[in-house]
N, C-alpha and C positions, 0 to 999 in steps of 0.2 A: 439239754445240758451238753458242755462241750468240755471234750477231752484234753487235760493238761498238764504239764508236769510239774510234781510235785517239786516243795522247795526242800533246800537244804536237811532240814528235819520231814523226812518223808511223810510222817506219820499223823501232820498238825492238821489235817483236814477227816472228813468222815470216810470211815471205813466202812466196809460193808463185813461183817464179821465173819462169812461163809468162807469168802475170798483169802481173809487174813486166819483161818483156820488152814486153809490150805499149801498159805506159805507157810505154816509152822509145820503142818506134816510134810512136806516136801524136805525142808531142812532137817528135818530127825530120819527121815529117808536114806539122804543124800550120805549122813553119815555112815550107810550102811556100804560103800561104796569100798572102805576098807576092807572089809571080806572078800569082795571080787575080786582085788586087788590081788589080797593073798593069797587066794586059787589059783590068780593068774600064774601068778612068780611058782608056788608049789608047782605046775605042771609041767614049769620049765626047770626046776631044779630036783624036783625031786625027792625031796625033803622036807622034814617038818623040824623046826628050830624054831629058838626065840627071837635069832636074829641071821640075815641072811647074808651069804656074801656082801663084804662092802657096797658093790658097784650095784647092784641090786636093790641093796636098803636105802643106799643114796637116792636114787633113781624111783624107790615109790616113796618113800616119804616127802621128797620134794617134791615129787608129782602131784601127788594125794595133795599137797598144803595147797600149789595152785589151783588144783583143778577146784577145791572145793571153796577158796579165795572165787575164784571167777564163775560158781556155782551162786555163793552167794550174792554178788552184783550182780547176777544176771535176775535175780530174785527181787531187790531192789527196783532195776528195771522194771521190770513187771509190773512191780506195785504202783511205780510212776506211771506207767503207760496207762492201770488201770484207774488211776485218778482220776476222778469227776468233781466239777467245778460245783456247788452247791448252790450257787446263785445262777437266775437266770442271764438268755446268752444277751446281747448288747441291743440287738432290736426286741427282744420283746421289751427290757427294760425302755427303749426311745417313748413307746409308747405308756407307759405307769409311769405320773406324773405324780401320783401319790410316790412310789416307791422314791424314784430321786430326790424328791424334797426331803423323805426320812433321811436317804442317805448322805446330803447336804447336811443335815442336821450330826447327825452321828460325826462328821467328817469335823465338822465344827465344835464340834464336845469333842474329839479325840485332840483338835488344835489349841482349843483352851487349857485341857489337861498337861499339853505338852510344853505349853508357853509357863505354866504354873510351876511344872518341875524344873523347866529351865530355870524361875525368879528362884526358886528352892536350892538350885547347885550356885546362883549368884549371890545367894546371901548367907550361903556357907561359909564356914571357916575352914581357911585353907591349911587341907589335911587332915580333917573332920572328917569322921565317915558319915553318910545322908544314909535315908531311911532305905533307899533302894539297894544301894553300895553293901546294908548291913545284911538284905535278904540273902543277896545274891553269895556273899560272904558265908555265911551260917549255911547258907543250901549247899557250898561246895566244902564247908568242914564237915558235914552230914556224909558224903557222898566219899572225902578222903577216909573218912573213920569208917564206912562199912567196906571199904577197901582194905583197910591193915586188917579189920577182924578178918575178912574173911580169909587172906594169907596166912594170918596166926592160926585161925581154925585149920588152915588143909595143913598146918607144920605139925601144930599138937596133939591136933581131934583123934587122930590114928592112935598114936603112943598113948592117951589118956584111954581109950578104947581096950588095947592088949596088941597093937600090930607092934612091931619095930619100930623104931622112933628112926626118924630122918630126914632129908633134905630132895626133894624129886628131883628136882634138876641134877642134886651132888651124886646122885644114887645113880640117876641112869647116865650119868659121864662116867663113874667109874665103869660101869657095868658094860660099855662101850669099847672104856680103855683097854678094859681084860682082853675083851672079842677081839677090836680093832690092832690094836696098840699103840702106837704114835697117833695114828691115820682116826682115833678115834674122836679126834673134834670135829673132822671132817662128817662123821655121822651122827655129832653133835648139835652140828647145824643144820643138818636135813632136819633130825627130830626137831628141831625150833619150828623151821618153815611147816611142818607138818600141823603142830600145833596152832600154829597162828592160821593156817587155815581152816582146822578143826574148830577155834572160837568164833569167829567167821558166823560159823553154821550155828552153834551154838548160842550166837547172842542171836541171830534173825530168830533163831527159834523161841528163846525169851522174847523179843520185842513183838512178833507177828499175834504168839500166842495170850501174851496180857490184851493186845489190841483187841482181840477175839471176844475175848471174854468181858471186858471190861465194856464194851460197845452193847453187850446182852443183859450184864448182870449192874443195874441203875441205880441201886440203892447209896442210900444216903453214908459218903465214906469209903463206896467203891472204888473210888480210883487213885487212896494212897495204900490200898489192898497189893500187895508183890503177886498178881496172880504170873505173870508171865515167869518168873521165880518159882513159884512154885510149880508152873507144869513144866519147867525144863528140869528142874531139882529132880522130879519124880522119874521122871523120862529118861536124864544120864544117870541118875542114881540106881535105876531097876538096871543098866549097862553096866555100869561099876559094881553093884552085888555080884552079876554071872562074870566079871570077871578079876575082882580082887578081894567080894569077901563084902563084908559088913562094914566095918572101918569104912571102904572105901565108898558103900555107897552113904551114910552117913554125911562125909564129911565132904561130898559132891552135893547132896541135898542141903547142908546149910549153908555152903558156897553158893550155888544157885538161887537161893531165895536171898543172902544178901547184896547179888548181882541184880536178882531182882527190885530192890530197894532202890537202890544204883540207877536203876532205869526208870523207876518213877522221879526220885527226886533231881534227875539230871532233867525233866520234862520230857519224858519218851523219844530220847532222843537216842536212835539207832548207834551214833557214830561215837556216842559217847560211852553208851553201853558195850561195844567192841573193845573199845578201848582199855577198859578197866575188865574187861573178860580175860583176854591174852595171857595180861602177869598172873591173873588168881588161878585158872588151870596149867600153866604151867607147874607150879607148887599141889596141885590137884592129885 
């Protein structure tokens, strides 16, 4: 077997489950990177506060967002590097004369099927949605609706609990504004970059950890299962209890298993699961 890189969607080849367990602990690791952080700055300041001089907060929360932004691509990498081609390499195939004729066949049946769709989008009516047009349609209203829930869930799910009712983003801008004052959009937008490096981690750790499991666990229906949803859900939700309380891990666990959703019916695609991570912890 020879070593390749993976395409666009990392994930569309065989995994080795061991390997993709390991990216998922690495990523729940990595977020622990914040704590050191804040010893660091503590031993230089001196202090224990919610928030720290401007230039300081500015300074790890942007950091933190890249460093764990470039943590996670380096993770990526890795899993590209560790991709293995599942067919054999080009000479032994020269030699299985049986194998090329299958795959002349298959090549052929995949050329038939494609000349058929084409006569199908030709004898469409123009403007007509076709059968494929309606999958792909419905899979991404599937995929926008477990999106608003899960933003409605992290706005309500508190307040309906007994927490404060509120807006995360509107809540830690003010909270900013107090500290900072003018100056405090400026630590508005670290905390953004912070977070967008935080889901970063957070989606590899859904994506690596469904992969894991779902490679083990074969039964029949396993893999429209959220399991990578559910072990990130459990995972920042056991983080959000030690540090906001029940509400908060709650309404992290239903977020996380409808991100998980997200990741299945987008077809375990990494870069789409990121994507729809971002806006829903932010509101988190």
């Amino acid at each position: 077997m020879r070593r390749i890189g993976l395409p666009e969607i990392w994930d569309a080849r065989e995994a080795d489950p061991g390997f993709m367990a390991s990216l998922a602990t690495f990523s729940f690791v990595a977020l622990g990177l914040e704590l050191v952080v804040s010893g660091t700055i503590l031993t230089l300041t001196g202090s224990v506060s919610a928030f720290y001089p401007l230039g300081w907060q500015v300074v790890e929360w942007v950091g933190l967002g890249a460093l764990w932004v470039l943590l996670a691509r380096a993770l990526v990498a890795w899993s590209r590097r560790r991709g293995v081609d599942p067919l054999p390499s080009e000479d032994a195939l020269a030699g299985r004369d049986d194998d090329v004729a299958a795959r002349a066949d298959a090549a052929a049946d995949r050329a038939d099927a494609a000349a058929s769709r084409d006569r199908a989008v030709a004898d469409r009516t123009p403007g007509a949605p076709g059968p494929f047009d309606a999958v792909d349609h419905r899979r991404w209203r599937e995929i926008l609706l477990c999106f608003v829930l899960a933003v409605v869930l992290a706005i309500v799910l508190p307040a309906l609990i007994g927490a404060p009712w509120g807006l995360a983003p509107l809540d830690r801008y003010l909270q900013l504004f107090d500290v900072y004052g003018p100056l405090g959009w400026l630590a508005m937008v670290a905390w953004v970059c912070y977070l967008v490096g935080r889901s970063f981690l957070v989606a590899g750790l859904l994506a690596y950890s469904h992969r894991a499991i779902r490679e083990v666990l074969t039964f029949r229906g396993s893999q429209w299962v959220p399991w990578g949803g559910l072990v990130a859900g459990l995972a920042m939700g056991a983080v959000a209890f030690l540090a906001g309380g029940q509400a908060a891990a709650l309404t992290t666990l239903l977020s996380c298993v409808l991100l998980g959703v997200i990741h299945v019916r987008s077809g375990e695609s990494l870069r789409v699961t990121t994507l729809f991570t971002v806006p829903v912890l932010i509101f988190v």
